[in-house]
C-alpha positions in Angstrom: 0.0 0.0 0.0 1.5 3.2 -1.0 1.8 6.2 1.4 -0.3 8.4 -1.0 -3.3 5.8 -0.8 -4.2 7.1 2.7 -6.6 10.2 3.2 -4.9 12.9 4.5 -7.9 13.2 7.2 -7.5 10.2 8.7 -8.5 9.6 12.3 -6.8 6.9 14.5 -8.6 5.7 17.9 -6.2 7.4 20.2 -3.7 10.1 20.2 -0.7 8.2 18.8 0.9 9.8 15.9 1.3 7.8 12.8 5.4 8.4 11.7 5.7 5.7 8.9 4.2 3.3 6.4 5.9 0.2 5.6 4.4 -2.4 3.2 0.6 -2.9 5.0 1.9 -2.1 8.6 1.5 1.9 10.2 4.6 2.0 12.5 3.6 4.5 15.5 5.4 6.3 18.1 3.9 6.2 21.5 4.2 3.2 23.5 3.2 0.6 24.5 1.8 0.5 20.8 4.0 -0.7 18.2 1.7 -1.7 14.8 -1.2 -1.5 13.4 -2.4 -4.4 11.1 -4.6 -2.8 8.1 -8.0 -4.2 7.0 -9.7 -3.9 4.1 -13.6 -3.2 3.2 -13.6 -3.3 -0.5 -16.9 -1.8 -1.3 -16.2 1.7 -0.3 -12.8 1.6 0.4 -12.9 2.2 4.2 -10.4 0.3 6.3 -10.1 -0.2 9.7 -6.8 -1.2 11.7 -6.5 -2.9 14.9 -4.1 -1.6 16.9 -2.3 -4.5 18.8 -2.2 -3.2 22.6 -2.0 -6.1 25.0 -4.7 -8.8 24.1 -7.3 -5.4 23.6 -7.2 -4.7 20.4 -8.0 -0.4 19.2 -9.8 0.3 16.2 -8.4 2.8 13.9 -10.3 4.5 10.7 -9.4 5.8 7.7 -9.8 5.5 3.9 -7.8 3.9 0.9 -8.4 4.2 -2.6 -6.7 0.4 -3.2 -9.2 -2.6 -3.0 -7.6 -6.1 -1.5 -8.5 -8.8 0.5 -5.8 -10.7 2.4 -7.2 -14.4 3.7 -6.3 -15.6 6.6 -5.8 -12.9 8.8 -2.5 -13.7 10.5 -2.8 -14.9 13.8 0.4 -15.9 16.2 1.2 -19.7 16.5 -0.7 -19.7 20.1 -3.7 -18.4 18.7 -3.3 -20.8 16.1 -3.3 -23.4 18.7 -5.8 -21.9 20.4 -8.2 -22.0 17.7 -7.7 -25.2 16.8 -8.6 -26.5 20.2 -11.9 -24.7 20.7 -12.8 -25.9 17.1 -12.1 -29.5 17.4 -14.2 -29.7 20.8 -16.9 -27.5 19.9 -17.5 -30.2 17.0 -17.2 -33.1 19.2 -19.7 -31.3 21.8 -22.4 -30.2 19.3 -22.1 -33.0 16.4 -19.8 -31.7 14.3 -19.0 -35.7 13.7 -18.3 -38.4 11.5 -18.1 -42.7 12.4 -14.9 -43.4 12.1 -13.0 -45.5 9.2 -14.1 -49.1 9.8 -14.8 -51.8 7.1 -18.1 -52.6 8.7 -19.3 -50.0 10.9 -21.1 -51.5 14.4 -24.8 -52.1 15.1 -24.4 -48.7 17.8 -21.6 -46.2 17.3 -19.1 -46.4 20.5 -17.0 -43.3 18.8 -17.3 -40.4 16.4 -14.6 -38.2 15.3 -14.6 -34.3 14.3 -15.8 -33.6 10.9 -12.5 -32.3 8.3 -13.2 -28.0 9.3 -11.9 -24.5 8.0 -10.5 -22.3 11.5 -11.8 -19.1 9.7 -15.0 -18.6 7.9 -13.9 -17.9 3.9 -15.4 -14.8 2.3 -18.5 -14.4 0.1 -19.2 -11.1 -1.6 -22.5 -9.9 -0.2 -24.1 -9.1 -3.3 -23.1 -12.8 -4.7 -24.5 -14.7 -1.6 -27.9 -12.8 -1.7 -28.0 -13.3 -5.4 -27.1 -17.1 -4.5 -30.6 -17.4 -2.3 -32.9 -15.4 -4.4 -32.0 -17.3 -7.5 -32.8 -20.5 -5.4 -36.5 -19.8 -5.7 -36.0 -20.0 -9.9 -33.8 -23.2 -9.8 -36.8 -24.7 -7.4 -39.3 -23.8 -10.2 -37.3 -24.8 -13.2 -36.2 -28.5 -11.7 -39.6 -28.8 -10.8 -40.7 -28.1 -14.2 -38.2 -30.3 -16.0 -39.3 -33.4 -14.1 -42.5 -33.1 -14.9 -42.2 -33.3 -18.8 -41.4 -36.9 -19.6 -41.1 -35.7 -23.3 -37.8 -34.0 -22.5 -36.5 -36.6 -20.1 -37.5 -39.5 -22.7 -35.2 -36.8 -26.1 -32.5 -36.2 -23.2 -31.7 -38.9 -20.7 -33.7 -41.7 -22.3 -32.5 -45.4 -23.1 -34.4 -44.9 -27.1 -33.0 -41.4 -27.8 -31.3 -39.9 -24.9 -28.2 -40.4 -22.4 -29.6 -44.0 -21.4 -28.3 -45.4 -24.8 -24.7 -45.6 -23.9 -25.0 -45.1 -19.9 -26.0 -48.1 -17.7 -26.8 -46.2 -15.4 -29.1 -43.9 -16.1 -30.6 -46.4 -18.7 -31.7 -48.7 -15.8 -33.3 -45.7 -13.7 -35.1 -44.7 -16.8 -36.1 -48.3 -17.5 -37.7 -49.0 -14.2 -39.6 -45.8 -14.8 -40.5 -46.2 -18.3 -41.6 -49.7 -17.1 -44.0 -48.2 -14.6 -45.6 -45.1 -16.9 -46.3 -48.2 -19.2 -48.4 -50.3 -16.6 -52.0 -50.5 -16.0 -52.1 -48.5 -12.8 -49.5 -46.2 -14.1 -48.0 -43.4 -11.6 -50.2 -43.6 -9.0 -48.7 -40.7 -7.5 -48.3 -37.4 -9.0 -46.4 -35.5 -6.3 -42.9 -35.1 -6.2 -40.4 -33.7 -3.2 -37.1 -32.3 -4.0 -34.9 -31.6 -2.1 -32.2 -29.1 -3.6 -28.9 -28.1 -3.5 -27.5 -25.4 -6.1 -24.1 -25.2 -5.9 -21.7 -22.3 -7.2 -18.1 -20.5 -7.2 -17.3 -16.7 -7.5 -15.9 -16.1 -10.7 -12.9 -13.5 -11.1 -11.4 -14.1 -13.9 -7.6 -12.2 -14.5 -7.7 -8.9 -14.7 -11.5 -8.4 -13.8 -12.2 -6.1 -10.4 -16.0 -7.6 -10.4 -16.7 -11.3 -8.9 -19.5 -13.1 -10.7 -21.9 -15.8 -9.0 -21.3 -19.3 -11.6 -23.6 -22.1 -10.6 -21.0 -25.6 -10.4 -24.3 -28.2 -10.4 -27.5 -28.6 -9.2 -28.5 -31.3 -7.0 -31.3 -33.6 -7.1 -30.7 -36.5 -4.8 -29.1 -36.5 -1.4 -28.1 -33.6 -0.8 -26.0 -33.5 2.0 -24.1 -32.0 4.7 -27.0 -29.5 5.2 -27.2 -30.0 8.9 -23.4 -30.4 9.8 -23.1 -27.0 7.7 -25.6 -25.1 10.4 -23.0 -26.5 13.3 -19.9 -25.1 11.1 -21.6 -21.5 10.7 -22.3 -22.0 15.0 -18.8 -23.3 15.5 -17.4 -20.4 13.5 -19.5 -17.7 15.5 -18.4 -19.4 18.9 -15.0 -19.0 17.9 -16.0 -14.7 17.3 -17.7 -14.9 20.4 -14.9 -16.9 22.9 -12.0 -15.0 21.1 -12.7 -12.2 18.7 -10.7 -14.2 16.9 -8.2 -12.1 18.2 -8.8 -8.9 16.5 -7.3 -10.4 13.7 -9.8 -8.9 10.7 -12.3 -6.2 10.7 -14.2 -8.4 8.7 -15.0 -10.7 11.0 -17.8 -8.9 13.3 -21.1 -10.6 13.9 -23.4 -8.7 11.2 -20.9 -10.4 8.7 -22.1 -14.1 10.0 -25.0 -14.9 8.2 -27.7 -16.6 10.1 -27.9 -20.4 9.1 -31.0 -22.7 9.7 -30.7 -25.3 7.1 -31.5 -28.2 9.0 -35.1 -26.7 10.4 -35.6 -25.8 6.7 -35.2 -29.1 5.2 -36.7 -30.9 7.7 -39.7 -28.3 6.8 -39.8 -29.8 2.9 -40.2 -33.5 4.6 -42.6 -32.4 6.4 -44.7 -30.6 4.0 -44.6 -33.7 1.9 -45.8 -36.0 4.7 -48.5 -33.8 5.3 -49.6 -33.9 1.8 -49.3 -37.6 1.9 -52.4 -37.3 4.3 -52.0 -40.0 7.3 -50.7 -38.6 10.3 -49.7 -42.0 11.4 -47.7 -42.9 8.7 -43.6 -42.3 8.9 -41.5 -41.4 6.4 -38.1 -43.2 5.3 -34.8 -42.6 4.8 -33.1 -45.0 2.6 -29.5 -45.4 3.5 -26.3 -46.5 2.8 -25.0 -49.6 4.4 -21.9 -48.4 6.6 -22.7 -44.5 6.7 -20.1 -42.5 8.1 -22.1 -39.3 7.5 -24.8 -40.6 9.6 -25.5 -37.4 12.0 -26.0 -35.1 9.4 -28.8 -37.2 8.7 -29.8 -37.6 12.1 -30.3 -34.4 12.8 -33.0 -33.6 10.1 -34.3 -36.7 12.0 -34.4 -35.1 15.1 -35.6 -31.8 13.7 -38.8 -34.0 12.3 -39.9 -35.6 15.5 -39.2 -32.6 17.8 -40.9 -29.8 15.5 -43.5 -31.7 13.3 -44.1 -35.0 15.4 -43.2 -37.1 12.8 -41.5 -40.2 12.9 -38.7 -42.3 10.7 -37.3 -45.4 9.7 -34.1 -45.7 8.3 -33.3 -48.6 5.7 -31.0 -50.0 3.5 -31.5 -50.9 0.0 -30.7 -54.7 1.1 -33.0 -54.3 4.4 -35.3 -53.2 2.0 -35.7 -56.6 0.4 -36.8 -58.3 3.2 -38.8 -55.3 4.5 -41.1 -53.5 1.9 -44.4 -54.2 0.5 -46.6 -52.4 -1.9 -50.0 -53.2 -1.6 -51.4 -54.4 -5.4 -54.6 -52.3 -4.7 -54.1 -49.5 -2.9 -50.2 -49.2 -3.7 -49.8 -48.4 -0.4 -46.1 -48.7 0.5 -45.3 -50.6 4.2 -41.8 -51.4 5.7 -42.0 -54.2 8.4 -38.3 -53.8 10.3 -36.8 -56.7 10.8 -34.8 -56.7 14.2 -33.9 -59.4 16.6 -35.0 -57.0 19.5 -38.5 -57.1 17.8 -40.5 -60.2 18.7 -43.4 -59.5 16.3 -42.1 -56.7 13.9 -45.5 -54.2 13.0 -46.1 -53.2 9.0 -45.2 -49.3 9.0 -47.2 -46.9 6.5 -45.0 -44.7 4.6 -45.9 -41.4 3.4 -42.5 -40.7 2.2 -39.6 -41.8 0.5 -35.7 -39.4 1.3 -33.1 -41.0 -0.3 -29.4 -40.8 0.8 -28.3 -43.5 -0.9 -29.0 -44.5 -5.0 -27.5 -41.6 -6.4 -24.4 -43.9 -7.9 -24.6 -47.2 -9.1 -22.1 -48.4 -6.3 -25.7 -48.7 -4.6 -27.4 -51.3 -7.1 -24.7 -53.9 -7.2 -27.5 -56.5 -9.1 -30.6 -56.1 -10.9 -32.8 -56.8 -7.7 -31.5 -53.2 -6.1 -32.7 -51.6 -9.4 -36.1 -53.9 -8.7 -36.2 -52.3 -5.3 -36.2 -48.2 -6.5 -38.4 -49.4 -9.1 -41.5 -50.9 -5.9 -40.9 -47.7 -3.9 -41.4 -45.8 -7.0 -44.5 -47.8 -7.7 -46.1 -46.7 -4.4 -48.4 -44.3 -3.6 -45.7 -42.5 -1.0 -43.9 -39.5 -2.1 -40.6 -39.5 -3.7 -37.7 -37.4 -2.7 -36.5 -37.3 -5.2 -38.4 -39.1 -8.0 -36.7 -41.2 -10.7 -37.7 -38.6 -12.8 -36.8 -35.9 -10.9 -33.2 -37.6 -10.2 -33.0 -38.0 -13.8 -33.7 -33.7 -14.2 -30.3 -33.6 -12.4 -28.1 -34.9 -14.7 -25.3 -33.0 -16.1 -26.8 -33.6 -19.7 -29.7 -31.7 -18.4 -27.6 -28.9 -16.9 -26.1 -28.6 -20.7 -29.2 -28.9 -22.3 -30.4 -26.0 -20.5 -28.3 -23.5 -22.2 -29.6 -24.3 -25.9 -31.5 -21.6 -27.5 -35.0 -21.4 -26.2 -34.9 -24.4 -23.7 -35.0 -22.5 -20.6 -38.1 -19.9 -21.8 -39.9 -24.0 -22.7 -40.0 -24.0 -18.7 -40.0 -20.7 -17.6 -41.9 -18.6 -20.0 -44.7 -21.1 -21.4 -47.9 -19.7 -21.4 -49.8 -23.1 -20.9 -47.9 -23.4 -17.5 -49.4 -22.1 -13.6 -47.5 -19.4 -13.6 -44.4 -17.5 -16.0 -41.2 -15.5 -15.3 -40.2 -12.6 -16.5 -37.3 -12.1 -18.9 -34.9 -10.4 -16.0 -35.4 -14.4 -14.3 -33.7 -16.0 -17.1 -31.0 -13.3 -17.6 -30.5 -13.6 -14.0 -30.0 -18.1 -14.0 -28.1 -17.5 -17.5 -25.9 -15.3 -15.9 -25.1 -18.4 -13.5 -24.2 -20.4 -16.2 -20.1 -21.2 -17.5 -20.3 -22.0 -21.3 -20.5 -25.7 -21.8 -21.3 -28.3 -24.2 -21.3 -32.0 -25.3 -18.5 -34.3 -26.4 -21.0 -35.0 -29.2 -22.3 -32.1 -30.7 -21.7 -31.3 -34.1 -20.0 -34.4 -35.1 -15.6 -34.1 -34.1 -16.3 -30.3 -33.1 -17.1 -31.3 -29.6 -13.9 -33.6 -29.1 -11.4 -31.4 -30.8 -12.9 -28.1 -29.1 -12.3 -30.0 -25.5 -8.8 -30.6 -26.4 -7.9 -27.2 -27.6 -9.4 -25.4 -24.2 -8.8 -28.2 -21.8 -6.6 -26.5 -19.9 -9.8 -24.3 -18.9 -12.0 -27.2 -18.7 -13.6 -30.0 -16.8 -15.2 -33.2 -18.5 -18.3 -34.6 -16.3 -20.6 -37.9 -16.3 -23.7 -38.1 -15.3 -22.4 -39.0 -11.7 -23.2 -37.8 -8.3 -21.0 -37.8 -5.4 -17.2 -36.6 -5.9 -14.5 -38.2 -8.0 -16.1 -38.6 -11.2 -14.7 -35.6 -13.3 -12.2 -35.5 -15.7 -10.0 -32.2 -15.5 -7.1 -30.1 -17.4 -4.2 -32.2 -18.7 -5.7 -35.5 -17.7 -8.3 -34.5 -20.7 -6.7 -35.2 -23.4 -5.3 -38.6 -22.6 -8.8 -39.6 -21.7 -10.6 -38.3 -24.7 -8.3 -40.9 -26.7 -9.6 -43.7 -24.6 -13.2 -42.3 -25.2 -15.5 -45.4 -27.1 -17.3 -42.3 -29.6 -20.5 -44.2 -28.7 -19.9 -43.0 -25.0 -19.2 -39.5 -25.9 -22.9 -38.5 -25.7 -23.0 -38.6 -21.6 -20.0 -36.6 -21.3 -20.2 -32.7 -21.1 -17.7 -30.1 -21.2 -17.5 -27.0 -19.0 -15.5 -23.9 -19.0 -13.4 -23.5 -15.7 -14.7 -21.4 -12.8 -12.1 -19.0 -12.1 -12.0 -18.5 -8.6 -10.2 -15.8 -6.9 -6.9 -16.0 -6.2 -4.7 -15.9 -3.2 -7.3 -17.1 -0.6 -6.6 -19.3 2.4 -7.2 -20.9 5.6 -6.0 -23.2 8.5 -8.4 -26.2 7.5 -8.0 -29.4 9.3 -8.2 -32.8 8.5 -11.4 -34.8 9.5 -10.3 -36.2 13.3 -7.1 -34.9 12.9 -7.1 -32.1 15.8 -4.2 -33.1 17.4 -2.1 -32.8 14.4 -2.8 -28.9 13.8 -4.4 -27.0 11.2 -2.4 -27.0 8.0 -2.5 -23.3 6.4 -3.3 -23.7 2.1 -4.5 -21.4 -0.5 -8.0 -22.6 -1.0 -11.3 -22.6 -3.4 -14.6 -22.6 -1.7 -18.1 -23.7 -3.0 -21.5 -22.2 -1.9 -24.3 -24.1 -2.0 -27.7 -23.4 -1.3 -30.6 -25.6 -0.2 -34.1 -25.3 -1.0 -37.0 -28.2 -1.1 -40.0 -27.8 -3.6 -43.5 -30.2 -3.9 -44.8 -30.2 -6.9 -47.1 -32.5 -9.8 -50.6 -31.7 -8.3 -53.2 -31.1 -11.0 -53.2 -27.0 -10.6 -49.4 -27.2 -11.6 -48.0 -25.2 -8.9 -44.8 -25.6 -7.3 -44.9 -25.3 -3.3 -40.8 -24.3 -2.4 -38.7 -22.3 -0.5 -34.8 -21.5 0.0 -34.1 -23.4 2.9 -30.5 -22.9 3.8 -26.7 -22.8 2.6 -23.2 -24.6 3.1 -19.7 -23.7 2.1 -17.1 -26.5 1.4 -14.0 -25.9 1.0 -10.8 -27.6 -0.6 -7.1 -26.6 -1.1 -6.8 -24.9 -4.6 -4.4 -27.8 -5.8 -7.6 -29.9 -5.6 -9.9 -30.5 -8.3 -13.0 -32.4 -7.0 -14.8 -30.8 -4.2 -17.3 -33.5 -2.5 -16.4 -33.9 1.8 -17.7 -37.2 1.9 -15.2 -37.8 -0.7 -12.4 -36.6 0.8 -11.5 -33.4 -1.0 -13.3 -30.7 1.5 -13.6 -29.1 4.6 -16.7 -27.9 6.2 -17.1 -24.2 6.0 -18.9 -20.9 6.3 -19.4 -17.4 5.6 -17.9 -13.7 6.4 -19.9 -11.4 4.2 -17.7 -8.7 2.5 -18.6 -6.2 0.3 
């Protein structure tokens, strides 16, 4: 920061006299004071400096014409220590847990370990993070929309003219759905729950002074960490509240810590759909993976169901469902009778709704008969969340799709449809979008056009759940290994480029004891929101319902925690 960059009016907290400017630091003549750290608020170019006077820190005000952001605030290797401390046993207190590693996890957990965490919250721009949740409202509407017009889903994702063809995957999904539309009875029940997650990255390309909001994915099915992301944004404020975090950043000050409730708006969307299911007495189920390490986040929206809305669950494996579920031929109602050895006579449970956290990759339908098993509950009369169809609507094919000429004013501007959007609602979810497109369009053009930019690109599948994409240098090898036939479930999309020169002390999931490792780091905002929809009026029932950050050291390209790339996050606002 150059001397000339400071107003000549500027007004410090106490009487010292500046006497010199070196680098960022004010060096100041009277005692006991001996520097003053500078802080940066980019929107009008105020700053304010702490100066460091015993553990108490001053504030000091003044104005500089220069706009920068340095992340993390430096703290001193005690604080660090400090911090580290008070994080790790704040998230063993209040469930900031994972199970740990264990081939085959026990009937009743004797041990939990800390979730992987970020020390400091990572800043959002304001405007980008309330852009973030009013957009969420649009991306409710359109999802809903898309899984509701089986002509699309059938040209896009289909096994006769869509992705299906060449990807087992989603053909079997579509199949058992295809199979069930064709049946006598047909869909015996029109509503659908999703339960969303949009995810995105500011975008600040070189050379550009104005960050961008670029959506990453949209979510369809299990959308997670919602829960554990409320105790990161609590463990963050408790460590503003127990420390100040040492006066370490201007930034961090409590009107910069958004509120988060995720886990009471979720839990809201089940309960919505339950009630629309209509029996009180019936429970809705969560359908599992075997071996869940991630097991509290879901707990917790159990919790949230039977404290607020006095509704039970059952939780259930695809294999325990084998043994356990029923549709009734007549009525289609669906019933789960749990087998347990603690359970002399085991009682036939109505369901009014079906969550899924498990069946988003086809590590979950090892044989046919798991397919067989999506395809019952989907014949039921309880309420989906999400859908085949729906799940289908979240395909990357879809996302791409989406930016062809006219496609998004087919869902959003349709006069047949409940309700339209204006042209600034498109402008505003195009303006999310990076510029993408498929390995097969337009013959060679879509191979040849991924190797010439894939340095600025990513390749993905239609995959769910970390690990799956294809990035940069490791493009080009792949695309020679690419059957052509294949090349049709593959999209390509344009980098996000995120800002650069961000950090934080983020450690490693039950690794407390080994200190927080300080990295430059990416971090992904995602925001939650739940919509019911497929009545006969048309209209979509939705609300935002939340947000998460996840973060990952920049060298990282995938970005999933359950994976293994991230950290649990949160936000400090900064304009």
């Amino acid at each position: 920061m150059d001397h000339e960059d400071l107003d000549s009016d500027l007004v410090l907290g106490t009487d010292t006299l500046l006497t010199q400017l070196v680098d960022d630091t004010l060096i100041l003549t009277s005692p006991p004071f001996l520097y003053v750290q500078t802080f940066v608020n980019t929107s009008r170019g105020v700053f304010t400096l702490f100066v460091k006077s015993g553990n108490l820190p001053t504030p000091v005000t003044g104005t500089m014409s220069r706009q920068s952001l340095q992340w993390p605030p430096e703290i001193s290797e005690s604080e660090l220590d400090t911090l580290t401390l008070l994080a790790t046993t704040y998230a063993l207190s209040h469930g900031l847990v994972y199970l740990p590693v264990a081939k085959v996890q026990p009937p009743a957990p004797t041990s939990t370990i800390h979730a992987p965490l970020s020390l400091f919250p990572s800043p959002i721009p304001r405007k980008q993070f309330e852009k973030a949740k009013n957009l969420q409202s649009l991306y409710n509407v359109l999802y809903a929309r898309i899984a509701t017009d089986v002509d699309f889903l059938d040209r896009v994702m289909g096994e006769e003219q869509g992705v299906g063809q060449v990807d087992e995957f989603t053909g079997q999904l579509w199949r058992q759905w295809k199979r069930l539309r064709d049946r006598e009875a047909g869909i015996v029940q029109p509503l659908h729950l999703g339960m969303f997650r949009s995810d995105y990255m500011v975008h600040l390309p070189e050379g550009s002074d104005s960050p961008s909001l670029k959506q990453v994915e949209f979510n369809t099915i299990s959308s997670s960490f919602g829960t554990l992301s409320q105790q990161s944004a609590q463990m963050h404020g408790y460590l503003h509240a127990s420390t100040g975090y040492f006066g370490s950043s201007s930034h961090l000050t409590q009107e910069n810590f958004p509120p988060n409730t995720t886990a009471s708006g979720l839990a809201e969307g089940l309960a919505a759909a339950h009630k629309a299911y209509g029996v009180p007495t019936a429970k809705i189920l969560f359908v599992v993976q075997p071996n869940e390490r991630n097991v509290f986040d879901q707990r917790f929206l159990e919790y949230d169901l039977l404290e607020k809305h006095s509704i039970h669950v059952i939780r259930q494996t695809f294999d325990d469902l084998a043994k356990s579920a029923h549709v009734d031929p007549q009525t289609h109602v669906l019933k789960i009778t749990p087998q347990s050895k603690q359970i002399a006579e085991p009682v036939a449970v109505e369901i009014s709704t079906v969550y899924f956290r498990a069946g988003y990759t086809p590590n979950d339908y090892p044989t046919p008969a798991h397919y067989d098993i999506r395809g019952l509950l989907e014949s039921s009369r309880a309420i989906q969340c999400p859908s085949i169809p729906l799940q289908l609507a979240g395909g990357k094919k879809v996302q791409e799709e989406l930016t062809q000429p006219g496609v998004l004013e087919q869902f959003m501007q349709n006069p047949k449809l409940a309700t339209t959007h204006s042209r600034e609602d498109l402008e505003a979810i195009r303006s999310t979008w990076m510029e993408m497109w498929s390995l097969d369009s337009d013959g060679e053009n879509g191979v040849d056009r991924a190797r010439e930019h894939a340095d600025n690109l990513v390749l993905k599948p239609q995959r769910e759940g970390g690990g799956n994409n294809v990035y940069k240098d490791a493009i080009p090898p792949f695309l020679d290994s690419l059957p052509e036939k294949e090349r049709s479930a593959w999209i390509a999309m344009r980098l996000i480029a995120t800002p650069k020169g961000l950090g934080n002390y983020l450690v490693r999931a039950g690794a407390g004891t080994e200190g927080a490792v300080k990295t430059n780091v990416i971090s992904e905002l995602g925001i939650f929101g739940w919509a019911l929809f497929g009545g006969e009026d048309g209209k979509v029932k939705e609300k935002e319902a939340g947000w998460l950050v996840r973060t990952k050291g920049e060298d990282s390209n995938e970005g999933g925690v359950a994976a293994g790339f991230s950290v649990l996050d949160s936000i400090v606002l900064v304009d």
